[in-house]
C-alpha positions in Angstrom: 0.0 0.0 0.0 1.5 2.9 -1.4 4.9 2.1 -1.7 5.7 5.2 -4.0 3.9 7.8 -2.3 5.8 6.8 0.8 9.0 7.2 -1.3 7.9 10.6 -3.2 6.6 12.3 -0.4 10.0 14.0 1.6 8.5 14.7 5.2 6.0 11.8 5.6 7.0 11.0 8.6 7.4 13.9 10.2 3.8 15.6 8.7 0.8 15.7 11.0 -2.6 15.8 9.5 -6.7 15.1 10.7 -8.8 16.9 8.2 -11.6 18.4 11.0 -14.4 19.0 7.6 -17.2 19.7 8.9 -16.4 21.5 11.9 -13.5 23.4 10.0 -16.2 24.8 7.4 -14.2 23.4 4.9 -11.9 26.5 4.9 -9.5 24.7 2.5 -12.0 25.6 -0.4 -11.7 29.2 0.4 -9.9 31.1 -2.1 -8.6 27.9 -2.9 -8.0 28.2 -6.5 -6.6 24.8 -8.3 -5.0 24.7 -11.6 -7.3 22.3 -13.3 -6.1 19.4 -16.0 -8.3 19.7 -19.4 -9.3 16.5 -18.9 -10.8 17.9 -15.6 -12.1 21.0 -17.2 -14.0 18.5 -19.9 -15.3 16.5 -16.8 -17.0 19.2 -15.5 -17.8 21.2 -18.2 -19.9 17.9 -19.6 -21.5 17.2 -15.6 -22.5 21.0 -15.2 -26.1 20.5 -15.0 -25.6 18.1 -12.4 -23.5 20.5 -9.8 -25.9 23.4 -10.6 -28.8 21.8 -8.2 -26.1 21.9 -5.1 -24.6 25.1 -5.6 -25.1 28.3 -3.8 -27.3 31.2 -4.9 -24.2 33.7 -5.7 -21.5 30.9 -7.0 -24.2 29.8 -9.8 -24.7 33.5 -10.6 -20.7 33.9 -11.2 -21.2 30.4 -12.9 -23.7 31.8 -15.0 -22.2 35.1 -16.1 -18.6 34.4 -15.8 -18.5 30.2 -16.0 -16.3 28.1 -13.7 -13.0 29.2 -14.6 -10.7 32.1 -14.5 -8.2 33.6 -17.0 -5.7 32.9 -14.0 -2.8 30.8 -14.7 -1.6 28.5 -11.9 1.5 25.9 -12.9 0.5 26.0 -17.0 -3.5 25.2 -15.8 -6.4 27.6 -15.9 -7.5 27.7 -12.4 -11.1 26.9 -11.0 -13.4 30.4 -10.2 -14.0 31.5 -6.9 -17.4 33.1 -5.8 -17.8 35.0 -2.2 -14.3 33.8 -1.4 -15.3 30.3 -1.6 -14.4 27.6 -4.6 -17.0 28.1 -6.9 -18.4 24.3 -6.1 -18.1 25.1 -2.3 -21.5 24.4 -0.5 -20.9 22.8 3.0 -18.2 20.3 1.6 -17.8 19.9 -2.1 -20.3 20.1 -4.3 -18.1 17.7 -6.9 -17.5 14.9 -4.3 -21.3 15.2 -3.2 -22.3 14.1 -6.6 -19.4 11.8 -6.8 -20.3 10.3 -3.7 -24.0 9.8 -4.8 -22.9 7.8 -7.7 -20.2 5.7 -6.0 -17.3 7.4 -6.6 -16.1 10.2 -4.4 -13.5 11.6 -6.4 -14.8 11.1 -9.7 -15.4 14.7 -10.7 -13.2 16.6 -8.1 -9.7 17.9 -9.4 -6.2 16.2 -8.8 -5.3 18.7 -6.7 -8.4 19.1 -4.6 -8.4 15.5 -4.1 -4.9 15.5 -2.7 -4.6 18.5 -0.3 -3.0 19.0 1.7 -0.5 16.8 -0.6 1.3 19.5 -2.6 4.4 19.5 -5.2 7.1 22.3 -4.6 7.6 25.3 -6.7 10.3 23.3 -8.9 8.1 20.2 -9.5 10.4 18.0 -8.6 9.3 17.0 -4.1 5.8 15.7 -3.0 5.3 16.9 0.8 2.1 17.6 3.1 1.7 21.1 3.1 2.0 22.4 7.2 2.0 25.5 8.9 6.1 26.8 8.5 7.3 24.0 6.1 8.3 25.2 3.0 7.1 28.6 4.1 3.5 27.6 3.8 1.6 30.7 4.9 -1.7 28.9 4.9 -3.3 29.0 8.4 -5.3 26.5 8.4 -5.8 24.3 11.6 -5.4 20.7 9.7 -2.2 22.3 8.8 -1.0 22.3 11.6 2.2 20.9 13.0 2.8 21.4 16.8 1.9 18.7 19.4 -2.1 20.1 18.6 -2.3 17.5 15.8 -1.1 14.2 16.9 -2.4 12.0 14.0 0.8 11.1 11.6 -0.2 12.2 7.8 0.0 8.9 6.9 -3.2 7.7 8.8 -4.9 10.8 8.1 -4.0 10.9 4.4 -4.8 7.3 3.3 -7.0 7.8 1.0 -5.3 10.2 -0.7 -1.6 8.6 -0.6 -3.8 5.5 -2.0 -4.7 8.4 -5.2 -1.1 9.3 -5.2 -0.5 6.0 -5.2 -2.2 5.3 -8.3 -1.2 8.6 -10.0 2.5 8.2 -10.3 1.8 4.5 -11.4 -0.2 5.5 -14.3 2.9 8.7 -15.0 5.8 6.1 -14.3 4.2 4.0 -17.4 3.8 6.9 -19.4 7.2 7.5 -18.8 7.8 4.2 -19.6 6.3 4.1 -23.0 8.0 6.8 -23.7 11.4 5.8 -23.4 11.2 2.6 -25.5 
């Protein structure tokens, strides 16, 4: 069970991490802005009529006049629109994994890098770490970030799931790679 992950990610041992959703209010999806894969933006842009019944009043009026995305760059992707300082799709959790969730897969419309936070790559591409308050500079304050005896859950119980994704992720890339090189 993820093997790689475990490799790619450089302060998995030391990272603390218990996402607190829904006492927290979800505060990761404010003014969280993801660069988004085209294959994402496709996903979406062909599900739209099923996320419009769960959004909030305001985010479906920026939806409607201005879509889901923003002419904001983020790591070569467009990045996903935000709407009264929330994620566009933010209505008391995600309103992607709520319709994921209702047909059996959680993650099935939510972005890479929604799925994974607070899994993060650094500016250069090149380490996987868990975002926490100090390391790396994060700036973030967000109490799942948190890294001081307050959180004493290691980030690889709380982050199963998501190392599991990971998991999965750089097996699909490391046969890309793989075809590539032959």
């Amino acid at each position: 069970m993820f093997e790689r992950s475990k490799e790619a990610i450089v302060n998995l041992n030391q990272a603390k991490f218990k996402c607190h959703f829904p006492k927290c209010g979800g505060n990761c999806c404010k003014n969280g802005r993801p660069g988004l894969a085209k294959e994402e933006i496709s996903i979406i842009e062909n599900n739209l009529e099923k996320f419009k019944l769960l959004m909030r009043p305001e985010a479906l009026k920026t939806l409607n006049q201005k879509g889901f995305l923003t002419k904001r760059i983020k790591g070569g992707r467009q990045t996903m629109a935000v709407s009264g300082s929330w994620c566009i799709f933010a209505n008391e959790g995600c309103v992607l994994q709520k319709v994921g969730n209702e047909e059996g897969e959680k993650w099935k419309y939510k972005p890479f890098f929604c799925v994974l936070f607070p899994i993060s790559r650094d500016g250069e591409g090149t380490d996987w770490y868990i975002r926490q308050k100090g390391y790396k500079g994060e700036e973030w304050d967000l109490y799942c970030l948190e890294r001081t005896p307050t959180e004493k859950q290691p980030a690889i119980n709380g982050l199963s799931d998501e190392l599991d994704y990971l998991e999965k992720y750089l097996a699909i890339n490391e046969k890309k790679a793989g075809k590539k090189h032959k």
